[in-house]
C-alpha positions, 0 to 999 in steps of 0.5 A: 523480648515480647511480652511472654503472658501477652503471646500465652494469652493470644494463643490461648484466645485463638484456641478459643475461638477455633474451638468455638466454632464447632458449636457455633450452629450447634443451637439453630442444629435442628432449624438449618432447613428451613433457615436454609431452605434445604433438606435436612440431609443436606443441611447437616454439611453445614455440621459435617464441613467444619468436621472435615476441613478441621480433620484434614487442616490440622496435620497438614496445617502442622507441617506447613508450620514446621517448614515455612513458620508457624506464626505465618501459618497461623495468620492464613488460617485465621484469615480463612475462618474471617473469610469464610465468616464473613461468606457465611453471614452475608448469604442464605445459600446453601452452598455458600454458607458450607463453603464458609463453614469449611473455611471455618473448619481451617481454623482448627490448626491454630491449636496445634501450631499454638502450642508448638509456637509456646515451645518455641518461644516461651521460657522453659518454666512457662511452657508446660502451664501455657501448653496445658491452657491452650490444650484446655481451650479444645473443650473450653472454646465449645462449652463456652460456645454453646450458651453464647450462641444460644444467647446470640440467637434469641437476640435476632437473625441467625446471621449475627453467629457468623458476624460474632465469629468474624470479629473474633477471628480478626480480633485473633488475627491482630493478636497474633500479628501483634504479640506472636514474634516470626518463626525463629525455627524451620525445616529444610525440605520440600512440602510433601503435597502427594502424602497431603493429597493422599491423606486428605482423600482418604480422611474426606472418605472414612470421615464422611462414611462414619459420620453420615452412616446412620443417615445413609445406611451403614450397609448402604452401597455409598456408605460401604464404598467411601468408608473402605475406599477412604481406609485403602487410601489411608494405607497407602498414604501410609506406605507412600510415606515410609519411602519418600525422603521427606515425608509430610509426616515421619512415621518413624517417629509417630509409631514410637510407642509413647507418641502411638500410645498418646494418639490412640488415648486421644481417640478414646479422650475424644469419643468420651468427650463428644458423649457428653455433648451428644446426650446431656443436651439431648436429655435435658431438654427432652420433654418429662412426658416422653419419659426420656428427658427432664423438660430444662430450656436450652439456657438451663441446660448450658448452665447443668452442663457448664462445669465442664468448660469451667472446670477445664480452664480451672485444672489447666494451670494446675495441671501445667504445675503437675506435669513438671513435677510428676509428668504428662503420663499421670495427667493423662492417667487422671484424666481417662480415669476421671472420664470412667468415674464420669460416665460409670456413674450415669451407667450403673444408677438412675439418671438425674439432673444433679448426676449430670451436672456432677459428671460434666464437672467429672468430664471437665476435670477429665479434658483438662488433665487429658488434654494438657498431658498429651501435647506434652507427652508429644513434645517430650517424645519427638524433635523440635523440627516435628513439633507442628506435624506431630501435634497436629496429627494428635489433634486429627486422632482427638477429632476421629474420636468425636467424630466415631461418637457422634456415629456411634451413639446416633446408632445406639440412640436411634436404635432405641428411640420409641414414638411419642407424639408423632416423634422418634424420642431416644429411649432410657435405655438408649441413654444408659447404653450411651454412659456404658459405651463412654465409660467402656472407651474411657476405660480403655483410655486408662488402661493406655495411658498405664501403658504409656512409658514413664520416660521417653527421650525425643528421637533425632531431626530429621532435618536441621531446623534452620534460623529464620530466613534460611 
């Protein structure tokens, strides 16, 4: 039998690693046009790529994982992100570095399928600790991310980033390939490639809207037109889905009121999450003088927001204890609530430097509970032949959640911005608008996982899952 630690540790490693991805340009963010020799319009697809693939891969990854093998689904996509890798730190193009970035971006659906493999293979008492360790990995990966590539940066050319993430992809490729057993488990059927195209379109629509609406003008013609155009098409992805037999998403099961519950608390967990990752940067190393900031280097203010990613892989075995003897109903409770407190302490006081890094501990602690309780509430709350599509739309409702707070709170931070030597600099009422914003949706996160029922037993497959082979 493999080694159980050895498939827990691979997993959560490539969970790392895709999670790393998001800020893996986040440090030379401001420099891509001159790296690039692009506007800044147009090297911010550099950013938004990776959003969309990660967006539209992860349910769609998670079906394909269901019907034809998790393990095998894995091993594409982590062959994509080392293509797109290596794409991206062999050129200065424009084009060809997005095009890398959205390979990239593919990988998103390692997660998912992660911890649908863990309940697949993994002994009964391991599961919901491994499952809370790999969830951790969604904001751990990033934490993490941030200080190593600011470090990878100032050792020389940019490209080295995309280099390290090549070796680190084919490192989880080995992994994987190595100490991750063939899929056991798979759904009959037919791949639903209409509902695939019709999800992805109407995502591509609605995510490009919210996330480059400030840039374009939220009343503009462009950004009214793909934001309602992507929402018509998400309803009749919706509508085309409840009347074919077999679905790229059974949406009878995704409406039972546990796992509809759950979704909509990973938007709120997301956008509260992502808050943190806008501001706190922001702030920091904003100049004294602008009135706005406290003047940190980009190295002191990782280590002000590092108790985030720390604490988050500290709760993950605790929570996973937690979960058996309490369940994922009260992590997520602990988790929304800890995000309030968070985000309620920079809202109603005086920001400081010291309040920041407490509330980043508050966010780490809440991630890690919120985030390991709700793939489980998922794998309570649905057949083991959906595992794969069922996790990876939670993880789609998680990445809608960031991608309305990046939207959002550029809004809010623009709108406020005052001009300090020649430069629009966010205001302190921006950023105390930003901690009222994040703690208001983190309070609907806990009045949802209150909602959330005590009990929920999985409905029946929809189809059989099938040995291996069949």
């Amino acid at each position: 039998m493999p080694n159980q630690s050895a498939m827990i540790i691979a997993l959560a490693f490539a969970g790392l690693t895709s999670s790393f991805m998001f800020t893996l340009v986040v440090p030379i963010q401001a420099e891509l046009p001159v790296l690039l020799n692009a506007s800044r319009a147009d090297s911010a697809w550099v950013i938004t790529s990776t959003l969309l693939a990660a967006a539209i891969i992860a349910p769609i990854s998670g079906r394909l994982g269901d019907m034809y093998g998790k393990r095998r689904i894995v091993l594409v996509l982590l062959g994509a992100m080392v293509v797109g890798s290596v794409l991206a730190a062999s050129t200065s193009e424009l084009s060809l570095v997005v095009i890398g970035r959205t390979l990239q971006g593919a990988m998103s659906g390692v997660i998912p399928l992660g911890i649908a493999i863990m309940r697949d293979v993994l002994h009964p008492n391991r599961v919901d600790t491994a499952i809370a360790i790999n969830s951790a990995t969604m904001g751990v990966g990033g934490s993490i991310g941030m200080p190593l590539s600011a470090f990878v940066t100032q050792l020389g050319d940019w490209h080295l980033l995309f280099w390290l993430s090549a070796a680190l992809g084919a490192l989880c490729f080995a992994l994987v390939a190595i100490f991750i057993p063939p899929s056991t488990l798979r759904t009959e059927g037919r791949f639903d490639y209409v509902g695939a195209a019709l999800l992805s379109l109407g995502l591509v629509g609605l995510l490009i809207a919210i996330s480059r609406g400030n840039e374009w003008g939220w009343t503009s013609p462009l950004t009214l037109g793909l934001g309602i155009a992507g929402a018509l098409v998400l309803v009749l992805w919706g509508w085309f889905e409840t009347r074919i037999k077999e679905p790229l998403l059974d949406l009878r099961i995704a409406t039972r009121r546990p796992v509809m519950l759950t979704n909509l608390i990973g938007i709120c967990m997301g956008f509260a999450m992502f808050a943190g990752n806008v501001a706190f940067p922001q702030r920091l190393q904003m100049s004294v003088e602008s009135g706005s900031g406290f003047g940190l280097s980009l190295i002191v203010t990782t280590l002000v927001i590092a108790p985030t990613g720390v604490v988050m892989m500290v709760v993950a075995p605790i929570s996973g204890r937690l979960a058996r003897t309490m369940g994922p109903r009260v992590l997520m409770i602990i988790g929304a609530a800890a995000q309030v407190a968070a985000y309620g302490i920079l809202a109603i006081s005086d920001a400081s430097v010291w309040l920041i890094f407490i509330s980043s501990f508050l966010v780490g602690l809440g991630i890690g509970f919120g985030f390991a309780g709700m793939p489980m509430m998922i794998m309570r709350s649905v057949p083991q032949s959906e595992t794969g599509a069922s996790n990876g739309i939670n993880a789609l409702f998680r990445s809608f959640g960031t991608s309305v707070a990046a939207a959002l709170i550029a809004v809010v931070l623009a709108a406020s911005a005052t001009s300090y030597n020649g430069v629009q600099i966010p205001s302190v009422q921006g950023f105390q608008m930003t901690y009222i914003l994040a703690t208001a949706v983190a309070f609907v996160g806990l009045v949802l996982s209150i909602m959330v029922p005590r009990r929920s037993e999985p409905v029946e497959e929809r189809h059989p899952a099938l040995p291996d082979g069949v």
